[in-house]
LOTI-292615 format. One record per residue (C-alpha): residue in one letter; residue number from 1; x, y, z. Coordinates in steps of 0.25 Angstrom, whole numbers, plus 5000, padded with zeros to 4 digits. Each point is the difference from the previous one (the first is absolute). Last residue first. Layout:
REM residues N
 residu num    u    v    w
      A NUM    X    Y    Z
...
//
This chain:
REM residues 704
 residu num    u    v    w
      X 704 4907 5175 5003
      X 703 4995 4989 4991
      X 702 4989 4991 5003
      X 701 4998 4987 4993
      X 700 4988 4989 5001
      X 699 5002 4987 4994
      X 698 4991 4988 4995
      X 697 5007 4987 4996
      X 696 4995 4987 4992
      X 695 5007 4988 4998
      X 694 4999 4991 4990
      X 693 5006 4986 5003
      X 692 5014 4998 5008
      X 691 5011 4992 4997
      X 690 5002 4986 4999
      X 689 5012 4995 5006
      X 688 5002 4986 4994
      X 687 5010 5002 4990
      X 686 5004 5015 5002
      X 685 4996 5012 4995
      X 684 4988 4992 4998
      X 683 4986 5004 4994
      X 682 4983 5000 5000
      X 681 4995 5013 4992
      X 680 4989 5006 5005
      X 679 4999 5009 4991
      X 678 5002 5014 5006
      X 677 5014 4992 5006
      X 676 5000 5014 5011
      X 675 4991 5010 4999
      X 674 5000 5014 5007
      X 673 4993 5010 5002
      X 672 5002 5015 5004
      X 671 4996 5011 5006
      X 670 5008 5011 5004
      X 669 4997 5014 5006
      X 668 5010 5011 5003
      X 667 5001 5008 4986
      X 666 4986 5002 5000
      X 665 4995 4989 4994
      X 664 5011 4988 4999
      X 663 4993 4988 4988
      X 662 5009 4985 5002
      X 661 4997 4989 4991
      X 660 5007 4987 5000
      X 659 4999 4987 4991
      X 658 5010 4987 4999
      X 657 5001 4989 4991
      X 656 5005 4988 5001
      X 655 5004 4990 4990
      X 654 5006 4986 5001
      X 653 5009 4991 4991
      X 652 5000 4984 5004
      X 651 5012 4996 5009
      X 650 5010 4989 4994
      X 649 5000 4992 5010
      X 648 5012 4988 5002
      X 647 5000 4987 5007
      X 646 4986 4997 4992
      X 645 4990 4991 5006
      X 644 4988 5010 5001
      X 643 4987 4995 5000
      X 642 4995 5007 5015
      X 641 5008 5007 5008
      X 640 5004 4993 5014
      X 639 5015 4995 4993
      X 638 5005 5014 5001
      X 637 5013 5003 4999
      X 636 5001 5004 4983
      X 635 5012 5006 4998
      X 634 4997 5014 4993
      X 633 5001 5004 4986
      X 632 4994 5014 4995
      X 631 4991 5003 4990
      X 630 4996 5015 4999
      X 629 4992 5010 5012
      X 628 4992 5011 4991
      X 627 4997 5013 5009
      X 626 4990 5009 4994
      X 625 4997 5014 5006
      X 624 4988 5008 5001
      X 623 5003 5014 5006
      X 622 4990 5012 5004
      X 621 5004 5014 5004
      X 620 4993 5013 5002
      X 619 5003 5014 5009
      X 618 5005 5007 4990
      X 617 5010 4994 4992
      X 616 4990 4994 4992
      X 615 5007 4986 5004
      X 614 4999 4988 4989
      X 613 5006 4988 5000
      X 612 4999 4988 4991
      X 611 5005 4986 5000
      X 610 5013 4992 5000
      X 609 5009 4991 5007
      X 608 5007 4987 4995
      X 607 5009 4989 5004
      X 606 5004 4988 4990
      X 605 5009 4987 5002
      X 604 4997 5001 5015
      X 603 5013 4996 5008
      X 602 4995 4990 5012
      X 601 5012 4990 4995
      X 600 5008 5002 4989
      X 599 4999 4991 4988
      X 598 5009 4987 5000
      X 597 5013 4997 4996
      X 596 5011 4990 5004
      X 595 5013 4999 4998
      X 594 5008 4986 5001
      X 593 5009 4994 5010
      X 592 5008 4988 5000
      X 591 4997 4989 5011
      X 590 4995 4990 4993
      X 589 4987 5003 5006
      X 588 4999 5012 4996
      X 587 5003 5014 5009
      X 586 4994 5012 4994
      X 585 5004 5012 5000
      X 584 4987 5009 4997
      X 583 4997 5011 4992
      X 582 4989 5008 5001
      X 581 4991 5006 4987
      X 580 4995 5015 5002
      X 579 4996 5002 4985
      X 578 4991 5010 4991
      X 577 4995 5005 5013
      X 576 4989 5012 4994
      X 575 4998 5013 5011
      X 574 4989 5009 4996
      X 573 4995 5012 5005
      X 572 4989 5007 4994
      X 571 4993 5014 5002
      X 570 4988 5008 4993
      X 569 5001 5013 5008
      X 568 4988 5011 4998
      X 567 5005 5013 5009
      X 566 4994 5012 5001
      X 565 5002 5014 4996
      X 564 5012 4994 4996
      X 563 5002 5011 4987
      X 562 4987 4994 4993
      X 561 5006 4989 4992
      X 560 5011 4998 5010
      X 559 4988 4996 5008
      X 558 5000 4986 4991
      X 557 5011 4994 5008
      X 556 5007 4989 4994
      X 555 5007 4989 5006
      X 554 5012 4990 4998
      X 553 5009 4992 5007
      X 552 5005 4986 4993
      X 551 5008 4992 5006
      X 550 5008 4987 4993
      X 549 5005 4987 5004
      X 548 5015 4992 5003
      X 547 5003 4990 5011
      X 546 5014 4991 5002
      X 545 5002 4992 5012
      X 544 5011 4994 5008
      X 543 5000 4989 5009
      X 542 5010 4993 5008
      X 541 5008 5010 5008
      X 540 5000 4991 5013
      X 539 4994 4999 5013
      X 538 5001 4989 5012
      X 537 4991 4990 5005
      X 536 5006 4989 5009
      X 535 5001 4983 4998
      X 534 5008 4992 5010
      X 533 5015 4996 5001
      X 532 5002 5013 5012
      X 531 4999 5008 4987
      X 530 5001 4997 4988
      X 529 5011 4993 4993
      X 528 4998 4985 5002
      X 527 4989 5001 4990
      X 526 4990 5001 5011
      X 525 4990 5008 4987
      X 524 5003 5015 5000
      X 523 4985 5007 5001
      X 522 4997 5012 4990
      X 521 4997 5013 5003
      X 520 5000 5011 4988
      X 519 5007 5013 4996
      X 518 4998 5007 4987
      X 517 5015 5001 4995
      X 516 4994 5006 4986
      X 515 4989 5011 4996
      X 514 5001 5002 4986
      X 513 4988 5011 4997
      X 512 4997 5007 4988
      X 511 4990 5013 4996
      X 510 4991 5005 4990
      X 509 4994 5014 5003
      X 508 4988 5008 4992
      X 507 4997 5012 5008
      X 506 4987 5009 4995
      X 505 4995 5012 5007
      X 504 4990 5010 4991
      X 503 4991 5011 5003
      X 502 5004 5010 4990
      X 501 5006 5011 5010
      X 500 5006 4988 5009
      X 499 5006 4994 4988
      X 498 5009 4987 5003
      X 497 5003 4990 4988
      X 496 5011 4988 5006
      X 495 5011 4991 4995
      X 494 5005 4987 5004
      X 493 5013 4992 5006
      X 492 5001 4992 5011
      X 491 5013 4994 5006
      X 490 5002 4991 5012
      X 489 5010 4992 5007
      X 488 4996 4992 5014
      X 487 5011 4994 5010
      X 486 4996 4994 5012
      X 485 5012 5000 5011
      X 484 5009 4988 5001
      X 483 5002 4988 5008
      X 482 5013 4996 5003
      X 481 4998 5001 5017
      X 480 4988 4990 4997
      X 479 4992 4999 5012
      X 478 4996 4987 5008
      X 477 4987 4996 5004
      X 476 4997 4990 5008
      X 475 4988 4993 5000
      X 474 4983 5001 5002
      X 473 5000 5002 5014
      X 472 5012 5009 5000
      X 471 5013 5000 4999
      X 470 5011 5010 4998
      X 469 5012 5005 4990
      X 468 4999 5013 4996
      X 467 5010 5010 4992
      X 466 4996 5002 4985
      X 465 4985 4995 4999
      X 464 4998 5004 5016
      X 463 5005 5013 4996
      X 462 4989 5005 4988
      X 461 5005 4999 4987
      X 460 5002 5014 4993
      X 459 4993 5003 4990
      X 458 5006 5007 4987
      X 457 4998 5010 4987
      X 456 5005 5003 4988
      X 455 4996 5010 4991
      X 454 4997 5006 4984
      X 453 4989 5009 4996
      X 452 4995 5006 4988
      X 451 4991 5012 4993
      X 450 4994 5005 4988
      X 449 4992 5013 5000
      X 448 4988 5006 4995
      X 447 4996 5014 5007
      X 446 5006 5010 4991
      X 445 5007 4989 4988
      X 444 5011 4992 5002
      X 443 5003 5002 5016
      X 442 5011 4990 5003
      X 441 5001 4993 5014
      X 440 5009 4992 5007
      X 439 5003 4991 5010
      X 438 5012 4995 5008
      X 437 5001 4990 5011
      X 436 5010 4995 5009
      X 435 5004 4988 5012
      X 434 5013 4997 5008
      X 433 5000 4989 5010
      X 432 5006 4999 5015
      X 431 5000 4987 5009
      X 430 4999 4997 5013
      X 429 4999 4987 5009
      X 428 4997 5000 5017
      X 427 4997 4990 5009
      X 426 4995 4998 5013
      X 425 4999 4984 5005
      X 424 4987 4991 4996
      X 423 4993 4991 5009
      X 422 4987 5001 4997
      X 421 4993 5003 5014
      X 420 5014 5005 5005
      X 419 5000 5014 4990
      X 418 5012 5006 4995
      X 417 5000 5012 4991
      X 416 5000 5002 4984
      X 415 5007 5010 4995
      X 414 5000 5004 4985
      X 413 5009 5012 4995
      X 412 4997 5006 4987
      X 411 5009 5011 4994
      X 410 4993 5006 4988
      X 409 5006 5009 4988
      X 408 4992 5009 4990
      X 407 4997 5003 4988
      X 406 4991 5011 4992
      X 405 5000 5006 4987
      X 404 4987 5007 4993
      X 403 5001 5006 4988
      X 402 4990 5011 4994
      X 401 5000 5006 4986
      X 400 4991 5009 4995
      X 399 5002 5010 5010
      X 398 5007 5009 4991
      X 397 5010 4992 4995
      X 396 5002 4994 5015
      X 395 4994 4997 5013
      X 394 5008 4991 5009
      X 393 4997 4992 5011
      X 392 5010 4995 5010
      X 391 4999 4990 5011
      X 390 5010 4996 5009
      X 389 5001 4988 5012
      X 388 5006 4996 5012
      X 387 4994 4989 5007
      X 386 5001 4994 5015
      X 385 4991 4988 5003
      X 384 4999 4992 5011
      X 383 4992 4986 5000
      X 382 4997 4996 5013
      X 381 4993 4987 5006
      X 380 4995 4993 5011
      X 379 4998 4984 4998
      X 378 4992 4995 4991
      X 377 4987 4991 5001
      X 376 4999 5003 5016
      X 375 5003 4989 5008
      X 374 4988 4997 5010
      X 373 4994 5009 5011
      X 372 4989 4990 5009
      X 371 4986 5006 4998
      X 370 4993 4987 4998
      X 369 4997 5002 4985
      X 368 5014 5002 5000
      X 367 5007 5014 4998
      X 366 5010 5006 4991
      X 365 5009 5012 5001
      X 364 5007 5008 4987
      X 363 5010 5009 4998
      X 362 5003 5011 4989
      X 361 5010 5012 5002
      X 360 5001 5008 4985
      X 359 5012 5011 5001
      X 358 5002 5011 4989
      X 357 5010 5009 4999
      X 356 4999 5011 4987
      X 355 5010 5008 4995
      X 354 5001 5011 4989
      X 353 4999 5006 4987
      X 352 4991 5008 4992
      X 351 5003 5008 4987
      X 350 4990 5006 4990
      X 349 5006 5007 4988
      X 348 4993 5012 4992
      X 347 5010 5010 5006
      X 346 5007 4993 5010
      X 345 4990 4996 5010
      X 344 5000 4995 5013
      X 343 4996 4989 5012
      X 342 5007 4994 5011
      X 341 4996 4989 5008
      X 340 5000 4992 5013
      X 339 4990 4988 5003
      X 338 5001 4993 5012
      X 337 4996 4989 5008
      X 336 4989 4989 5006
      X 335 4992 4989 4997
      X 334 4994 4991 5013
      X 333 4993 4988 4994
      X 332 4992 4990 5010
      X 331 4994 4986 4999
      X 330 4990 4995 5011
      X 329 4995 4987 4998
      X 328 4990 4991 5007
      X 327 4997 4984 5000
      X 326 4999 4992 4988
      X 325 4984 5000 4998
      X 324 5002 5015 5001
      X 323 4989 5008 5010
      X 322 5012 5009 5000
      X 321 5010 5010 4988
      X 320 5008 5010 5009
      X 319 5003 5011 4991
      X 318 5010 5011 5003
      X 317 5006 5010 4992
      X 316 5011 5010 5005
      X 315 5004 5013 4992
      X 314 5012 5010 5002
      X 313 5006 5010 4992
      X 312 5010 5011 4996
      X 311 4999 5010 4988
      X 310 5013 5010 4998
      X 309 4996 5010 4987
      X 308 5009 5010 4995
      X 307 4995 5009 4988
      X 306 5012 5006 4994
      X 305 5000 5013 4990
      X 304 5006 5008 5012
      X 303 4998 4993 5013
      X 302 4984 4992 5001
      X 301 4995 4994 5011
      X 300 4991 4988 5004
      X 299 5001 4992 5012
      X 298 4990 4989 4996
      X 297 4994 4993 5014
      X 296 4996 4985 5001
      X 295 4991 4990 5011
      X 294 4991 4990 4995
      X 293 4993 4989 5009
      X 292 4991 4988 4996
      X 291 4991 4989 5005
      X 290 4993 4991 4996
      X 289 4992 4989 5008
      X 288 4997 4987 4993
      X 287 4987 4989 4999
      X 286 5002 4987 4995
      X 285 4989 4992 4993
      X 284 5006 4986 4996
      X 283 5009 4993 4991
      X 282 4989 4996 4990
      X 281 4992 5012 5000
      X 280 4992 4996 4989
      X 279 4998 5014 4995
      X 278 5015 5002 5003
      X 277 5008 5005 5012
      X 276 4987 5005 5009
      X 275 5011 5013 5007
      X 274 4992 5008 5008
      X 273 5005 5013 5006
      X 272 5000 4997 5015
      X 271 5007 5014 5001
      X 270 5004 5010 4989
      X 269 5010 5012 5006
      X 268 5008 5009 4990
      X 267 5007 5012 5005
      X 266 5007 5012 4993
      X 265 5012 5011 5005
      X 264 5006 5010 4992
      X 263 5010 5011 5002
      X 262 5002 5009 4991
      X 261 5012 5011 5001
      X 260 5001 5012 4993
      X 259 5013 5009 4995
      X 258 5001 5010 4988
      X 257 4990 5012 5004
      X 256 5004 4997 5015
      X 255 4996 4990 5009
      X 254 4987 4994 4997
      X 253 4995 4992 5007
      X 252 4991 4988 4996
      X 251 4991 4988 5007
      X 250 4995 4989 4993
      X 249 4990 4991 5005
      X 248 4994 4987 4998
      X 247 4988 4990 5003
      X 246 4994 4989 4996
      X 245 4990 4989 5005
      X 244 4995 4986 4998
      X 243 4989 4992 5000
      X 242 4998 4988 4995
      X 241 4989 4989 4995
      X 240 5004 4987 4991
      X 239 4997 4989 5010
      X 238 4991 4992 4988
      X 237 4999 5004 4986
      X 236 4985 5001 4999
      X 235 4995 4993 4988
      X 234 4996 5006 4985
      X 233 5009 4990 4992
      X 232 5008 4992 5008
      X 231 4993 4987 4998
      X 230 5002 5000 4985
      X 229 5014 4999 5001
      X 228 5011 5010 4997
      X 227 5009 4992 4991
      X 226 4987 4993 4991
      X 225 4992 5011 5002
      X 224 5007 5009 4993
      X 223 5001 4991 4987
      X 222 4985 5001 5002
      X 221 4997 5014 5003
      X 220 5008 5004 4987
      X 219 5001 5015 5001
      X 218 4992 5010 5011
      X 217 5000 4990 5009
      X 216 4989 5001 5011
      X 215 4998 4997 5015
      X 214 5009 5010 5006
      X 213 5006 4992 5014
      X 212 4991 5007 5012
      X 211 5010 5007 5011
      X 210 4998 4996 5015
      X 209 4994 5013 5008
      X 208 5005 5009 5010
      X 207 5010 5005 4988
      X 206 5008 5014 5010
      X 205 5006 5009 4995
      X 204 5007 5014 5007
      X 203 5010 5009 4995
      X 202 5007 5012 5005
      X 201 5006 5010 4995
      X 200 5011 5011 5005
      X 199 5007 5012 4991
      X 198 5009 5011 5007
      X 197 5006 5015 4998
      X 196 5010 5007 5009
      X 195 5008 5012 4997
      X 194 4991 5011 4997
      X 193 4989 4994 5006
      X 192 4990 4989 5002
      X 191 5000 4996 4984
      X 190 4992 4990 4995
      X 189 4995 4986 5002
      X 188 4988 4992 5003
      X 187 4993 4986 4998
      X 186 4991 4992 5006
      X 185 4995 4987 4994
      X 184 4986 4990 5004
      X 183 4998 4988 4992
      X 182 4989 4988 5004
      X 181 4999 4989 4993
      X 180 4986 4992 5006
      X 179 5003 4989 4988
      X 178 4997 5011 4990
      X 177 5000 5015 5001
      X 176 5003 5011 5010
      X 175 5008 5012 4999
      X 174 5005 5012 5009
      X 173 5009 5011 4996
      X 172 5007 5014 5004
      X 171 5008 5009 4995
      X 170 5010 5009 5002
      X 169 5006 5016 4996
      X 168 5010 5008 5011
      X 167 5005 5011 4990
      X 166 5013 4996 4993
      X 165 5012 4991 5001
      X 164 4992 4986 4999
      X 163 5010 4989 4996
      X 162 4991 4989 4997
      X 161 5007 4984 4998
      X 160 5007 4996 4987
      X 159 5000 4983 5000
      X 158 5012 4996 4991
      X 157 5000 4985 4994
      X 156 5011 4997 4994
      X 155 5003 4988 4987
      X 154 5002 4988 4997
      X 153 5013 4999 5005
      X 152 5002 5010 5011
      X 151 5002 4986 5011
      X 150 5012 5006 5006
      X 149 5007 5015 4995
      X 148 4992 5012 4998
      X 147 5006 5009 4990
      X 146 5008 4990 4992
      X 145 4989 4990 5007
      X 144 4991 5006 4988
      X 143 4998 4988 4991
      X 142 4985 5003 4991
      X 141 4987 5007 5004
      X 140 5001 5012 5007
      X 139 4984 5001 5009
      X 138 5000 5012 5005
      X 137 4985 5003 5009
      X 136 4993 5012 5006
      X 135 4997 5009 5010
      X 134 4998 4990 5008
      X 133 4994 5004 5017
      X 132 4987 4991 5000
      X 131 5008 4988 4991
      X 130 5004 4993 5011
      X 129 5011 4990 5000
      X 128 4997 4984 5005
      X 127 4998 4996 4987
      X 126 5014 5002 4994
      X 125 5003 4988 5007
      X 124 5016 5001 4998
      X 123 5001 5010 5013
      X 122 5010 5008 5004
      X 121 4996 5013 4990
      X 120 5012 5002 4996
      X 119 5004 5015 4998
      X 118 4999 5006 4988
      X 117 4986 5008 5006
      X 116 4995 4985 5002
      X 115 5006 4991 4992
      X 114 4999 4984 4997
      X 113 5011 4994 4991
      X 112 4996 4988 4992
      X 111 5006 4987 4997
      X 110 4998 4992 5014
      X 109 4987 5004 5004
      X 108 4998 4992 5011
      X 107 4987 4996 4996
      X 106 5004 4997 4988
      X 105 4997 5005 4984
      X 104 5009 4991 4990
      X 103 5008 5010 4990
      X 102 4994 5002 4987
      X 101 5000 5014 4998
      X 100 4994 5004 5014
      X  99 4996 4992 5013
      X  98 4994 5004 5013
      X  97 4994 4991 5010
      X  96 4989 5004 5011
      X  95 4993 4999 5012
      X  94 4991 5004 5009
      X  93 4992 4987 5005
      X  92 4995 4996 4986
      X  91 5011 4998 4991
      X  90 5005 5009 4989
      X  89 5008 4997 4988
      X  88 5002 5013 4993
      X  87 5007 5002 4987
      X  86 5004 5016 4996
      X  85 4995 5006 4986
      X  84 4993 5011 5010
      X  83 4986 5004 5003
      X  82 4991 4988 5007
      X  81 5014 4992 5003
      X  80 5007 5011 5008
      X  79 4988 5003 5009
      X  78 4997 4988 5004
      X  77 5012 4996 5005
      X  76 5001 5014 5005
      X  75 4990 4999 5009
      X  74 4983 4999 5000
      X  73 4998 5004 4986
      X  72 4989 5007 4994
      X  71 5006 5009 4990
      X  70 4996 5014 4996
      X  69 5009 5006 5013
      X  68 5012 4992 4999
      X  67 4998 5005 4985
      X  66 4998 5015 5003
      X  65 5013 4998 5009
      X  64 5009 4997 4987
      X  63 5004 4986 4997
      X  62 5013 5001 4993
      X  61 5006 4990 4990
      X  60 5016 5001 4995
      X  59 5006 4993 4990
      X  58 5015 5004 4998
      X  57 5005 5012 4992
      X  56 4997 5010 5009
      X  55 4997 5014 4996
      X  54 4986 5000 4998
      X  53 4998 4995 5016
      X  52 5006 5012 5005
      X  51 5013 4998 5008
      X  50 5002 5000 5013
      X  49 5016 4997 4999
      X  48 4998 4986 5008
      X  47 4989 4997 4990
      X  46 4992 4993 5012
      X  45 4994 5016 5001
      X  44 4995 5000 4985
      X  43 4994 5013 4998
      X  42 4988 5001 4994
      X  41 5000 5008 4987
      X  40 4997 4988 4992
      X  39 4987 4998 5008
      X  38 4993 5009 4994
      X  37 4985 4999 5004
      X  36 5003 5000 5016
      X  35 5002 5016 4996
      X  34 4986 5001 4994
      X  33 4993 5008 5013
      X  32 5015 5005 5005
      X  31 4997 5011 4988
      X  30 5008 5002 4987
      X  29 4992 4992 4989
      X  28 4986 5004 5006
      X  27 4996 5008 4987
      X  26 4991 5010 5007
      X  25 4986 5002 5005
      X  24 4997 4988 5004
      X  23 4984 5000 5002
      X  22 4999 4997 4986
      X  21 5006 4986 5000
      X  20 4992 4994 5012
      X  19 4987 4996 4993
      X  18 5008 4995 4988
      X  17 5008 4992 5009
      X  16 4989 4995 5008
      X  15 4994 4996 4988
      X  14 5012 4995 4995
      X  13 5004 4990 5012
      X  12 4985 4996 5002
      X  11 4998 4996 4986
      X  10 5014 4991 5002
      X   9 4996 4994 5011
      X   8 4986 4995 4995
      X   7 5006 4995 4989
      X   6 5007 4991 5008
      X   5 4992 4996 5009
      X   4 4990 4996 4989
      X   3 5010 4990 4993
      X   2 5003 4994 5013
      X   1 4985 4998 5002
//
């Protein structure tokens, strides 16, 4: 059947372009029909100097519109894994983990930086963003807190949204498809005058019906089996159903030919999403409401051969988890600041300099299961940030050679506040750090070049691990004024082969990670010198890891045989972890300590995607696309599985595949299908959270 598919596909693909090829006129080379096609002229907006993606030295992935579009994802999480070399861990309930080159993905998404227009997007669950109103994806792979400060380790992700400028355009969408999933989207944008133009969307999903766990593996069904257990394949996966909504809006005036001013504004709301925990649901069935608020403006302007840019903003999220076996919890993050910057050129350099302030606010509030408010877990908290940073790109001996410098200097202030139910006082610590990175880039031949990177990069602890000093019903907990921020140092190196007129893209990188001061909680034994004589927790710099691996990008495009009358795209993109080993301090029991390694936690040795696409560029599209899921190691928390006795999992190797199709007729109507894991394939992100079986989705578009 596999076998079958697949031929099928690729008969559809030529004959459709065969068919289509005469009724195209003209080499389509220099028309907006192919311009998604070379991606090495897009401009690099988390750059900082804009610039194209051909001229940077680090590793840089985009996802154009036309992929949100061919790929059926439900969010961003979903999104990211089926096109990207980015690692997803998602969770059923609307969430999701990032991790890249190594670094351990969590949910609070500690090691990446989350943009939306350069801005932060104030949230760490990339879930929760709407795709209805991208314009694309930048994913910058390697340290950037030079240009971006905290967390900017692994790597930034930058979510481009629509600036429509011209005539008044939109479209509209409804969808409906497995597990009662119902989809219907809204958007529009364009110019409502000379001086004022505007984009809005909105999004609505909603699952009525529990998801069914795939009931095939497409390797090794019996070393599967074993870590998944049989009795998941093929069953319901109880209290899985949600429903969300999205909805933004941008708003632009144009002042003069060199001043405009955008103001955006975005809302997400998700309530009584379901939350089942794992298959076995051994720590209950919670339910949570999510809720999410975006406010931000870019001043834009331009004096002489500077372009000025000041960007303020706000964002508040809220979820309140309930139906907990524990009681309720409501945790809350407020993320606010600015962003001001200069941009120019000096001939063939690129300069950009500035300042950004950000402030993260985060408190929490706990219930018991008889509605009487409890001690939170932390007490509120704010970390302030306030960065100066520089960035220049230069374009030298003819444009063979590009370097890229960047540094910058961070002042972060940590307050914690007073709070009675845990009896700690207000208390504030600061400290400042200095990061850089340099890259560069030879052209050797026309379109092969050879390029490198070199960065260091921090996170900051948060306050309560610096500054607190409280109690709950599970301690005290006492900061460690000494502890220091994380520390990661990277370099990569490779070479690439890109050829829009030939059809060929092809990156090769190596890269190398220490990442050292990795904070951890440990308990200080009544030793006379803890606190109050009896055991507290407290963080130290204990840990430190070291990760190297490989990328491949590559692709070919057969409609540079025929001047792109259509496109016939054979992609992969491959991530290989040759190490990611931990090391631990360990305390023996003659008291001296020794280090101790282990392999990385949750860190997939391998990651892969690849397939075939093929668009006619005239109406047409179809996409199949292969995502290969590698080993990873996982603690093993579940003793209601079946035959397995082991601490530690090493998870089995999946593969999913994924099919859509799309035909528009008379440049207003779409129809489109989509299929989700085509095979049936039952997988994990996560130990225990088995993720959905095939899905199958219809969808009727209207453009206006």
């Amino acid at each position: 059947m596999k076998r079958t598919f697949l031929t099928a596909f690729a008969l559809l693909s030529l004959l459709n372009s065969a068919v289509k090829a005469d009724e195209i006129p003209n080499p389509a080379k220099d028309t907006t029909a192919v311009r998604h096609l070379n991606l090495s002229e897009v401009k690099i907006n988390a750059s900082r100097v804009n610039a194209k993606m051909k001229d940077l030295p680090q590793k840089v992935e985009v996802v154009t519109r036309r992929m949100i579009e061919a790929t059926p994802a439900v969010d961003m999480g979903e999104l990211l894994k089926k096109t990207t070399g980015v690692d997803i861990i998602q969770y059923p309930g609307i969430s999701s983990a990032v991790s890249m080159r190594g670094f351990a993905p969590s949910t609070s998404n500690k090691y990446n930086v989350i943009l939306i227009d350069g801005k932060p997007a104030g949230t760490t669950n990339i879930a929760t963003i709407d795709m209805s109103n991208v314009e694309r994806v930048e994913i910058l792979k390697g340290p950037f807190s030079a240009q971006y400060g905290s967390s900017a380790m692994a790597g930034v992700i930058n979510i481009v949204t629509k600036e429509s400028t011209q005539s008044i355009t939109g479209n509209a969408s409804i969808s409906y498809g497995s597990f009662e999933t119902y989809t219907g989207s809204l958007s529009a944008g364009g110019a409502l005058s000379e001086s004022m133009d505007f984009d809005v969307s909105c999004n609505y999903q909603k699952q009525g019906k529990d998801y069914k766990i795939g009931k095939k593996n497409f390797f090794g069904k019996s070393d599967a089996e074993t870590i998944l257990d049989p009795t998941t394949y093929g069953k319901r996966m109880e209290h899985s159903q949600f429903e969300r909504q999205n909805a933004s809006a941008r708003l632009g005036f144009i002042l003069d030919e060199n001043w405009k001013i955008n103001i955006h504004q975005s809302v997400f709301i998700a309530n009584d999403v379901e939350t089942p925990g794992s298959f076995w649901h051994v720590y209950g069935m919670d339910s949570k409401d999510m809720n999410k608020y975006t406010t931000s403006a870019d001043v834009l302007g331009k004096i002489g051969n500077h372009k000025l840019s000041l960007s303020p903003f706000h964002s508040k999220e809220e979820t309140t988890t309930f139906n907990s076996v524990y009681g309720d919890t409501e945790s809350i993050h407020k993320n606010y600041g600015f962003i001001l910057q200069d941009a120019f050129k000096v001939g063939e350099h690129s300069i950009a300099f500035g300042i950004d302030n950000k402030n993260d606010v985060s408190e929490s509030n706990n219930w018991n299961t008889l509605g009487d408010v409890t001690a939170p877990s932390t007490p509120k908290y704010k970390n302030v940030s306030t960065g100066i940073f520089g960035q220049i790109n230069t374009n030298t001996l003819n444009g063979k050679l590009n370097i890229a410098i960047g540094a910058r200097y961070d002042l972060v202030k940590l307050k914690l506040e007073a709070d009675d139910l845990l009896g700690n006082e207000a208390s504030t610590e600061e400290y400042n750090v200095f990061t850089q990175n340099v890259g560069v880039k030879y052209e050797l031949l026309k379109g092969l070049a050879v390029h490198s990177s070199w960065g260091n990069a921090f996170y900051a602890p948060d306050a309560f691990q610096k500054a607190g000093l409280y109690t709950t019903a599970y301690g005290t907990t006492k900061g460690n004024p000494n502890l220091k921020d994380e520390q990661s140092n990277t370099f990569d190196a490779g070479f690439e082969y890109k050829n829009f007129g030939k059809g060929f893209n092809f990156d090769f990188t190596y890269f190398k990670t220490h990442h050292n001061n990795m904070i951890v909680s440990y308990s200080v034994d009544p030793d006379g010198t803890a606190y109050n004589g009896d055991e507290y927790k407290t963080y130290k710099n204990a840990n430190f890891a070291d990760m190297d691996g490989i990328e491949i990008e590559s692709s070919y495009d057969f409609g540079a045989l025929v001047d792109y009358n259509y496109s016939l795209k054979l992609y992969a993109n491959y991530t290989h972890i040759i190490d990611a080993a931990v090391t631990e301090r360990i305390k023996t029991d003659d008291g001296t300590y020794k280090n101790q390694s282990s392999p990385m936690r949750y860190v997939r040795d391998n990651n892969a995607n690849f397939g075939i696409d093929f668009d006619n560029l005239n109406g047409f599209s179809t996409r199949l696309n292969a995502r290969y899921i590698g080993h990873r190691y996982e603690d093993n928390w579940y003793t209601v599985r079946t035959n397995v006795t082991e601490k530690v999992l090493r998870h089995p190797v999946s593969m999913v595949f994924d099919y859509s199709a799309s035909y528009t007729f008379k440049e207003k109507y779409t129809l489109g299908v989509t299929v989700a894991n085509l095979f049936d394939e039952n997988y994990t992100e996560k130990d225990g959270y088995n993720m959905s079986g095939r899905a199958i989705t219809a969808k009727f578009g209207y453009k206006f």
